[in-house]
N, C-alpha and C positions, 0 to 999 in steps of 0.2 A: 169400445175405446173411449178412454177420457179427450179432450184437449184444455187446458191452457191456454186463455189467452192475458196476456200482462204488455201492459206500457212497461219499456226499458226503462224510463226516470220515475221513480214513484216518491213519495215523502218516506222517510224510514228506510227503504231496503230498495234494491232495482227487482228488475224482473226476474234476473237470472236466480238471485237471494230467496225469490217467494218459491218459484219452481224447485229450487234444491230442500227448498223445504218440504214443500208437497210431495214432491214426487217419489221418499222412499215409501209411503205408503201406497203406490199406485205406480206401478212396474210400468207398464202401456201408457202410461202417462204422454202425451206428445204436447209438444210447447207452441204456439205461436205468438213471439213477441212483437210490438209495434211500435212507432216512435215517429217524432218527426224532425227529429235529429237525423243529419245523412248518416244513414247506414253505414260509409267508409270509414268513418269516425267511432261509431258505437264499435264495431267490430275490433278496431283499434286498441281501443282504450281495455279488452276484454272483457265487457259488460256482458256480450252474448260471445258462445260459438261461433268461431268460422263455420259456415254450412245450417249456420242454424234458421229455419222457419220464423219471415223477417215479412212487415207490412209497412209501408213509411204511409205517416199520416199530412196530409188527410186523404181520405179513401171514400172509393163509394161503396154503399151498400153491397152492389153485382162484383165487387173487385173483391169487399171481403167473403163474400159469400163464396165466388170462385178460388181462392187462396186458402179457406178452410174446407172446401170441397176437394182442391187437390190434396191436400195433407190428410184429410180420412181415405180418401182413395189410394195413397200410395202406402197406409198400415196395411 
């Protein structure tokens, strides 16, 4: 299994924009985006998914590790 991980605000393109790009060549593809924008807002504005695989920064190393360990484990 692939993942994905992209910051929502990037220069050029959001996170959502890199992932619809990547992702038809890579079906299994799974996303985790990050930001440190509140999340009730990115979701809003539809940058990401409702339900989408979400990290608000800043983070610890054991929080990202945990949050990418559940998302391999629930593929």
């Amino acid at each position: 299994m692939d993942l994905l991980v992209a910051d929502v605000v990037m220069p050029g393109m959001n996170g959502r924009e890199l992932f619809d790009r990547v992702a038809p060549g890579h079906p299994e593809l799974a996303v985790l985006y990050m930001s440190g924008y509140v999340d009730e807002v990115i979701g809003d504005d539809g940058v990401i998914d409702d339900g989408a695989e979400f990290i608000k920064k800043p983070f610890t190393v054991q929080g990202f590790a945990d949050k990418v360990r559940q998302i391999l484990d629930s593929r």
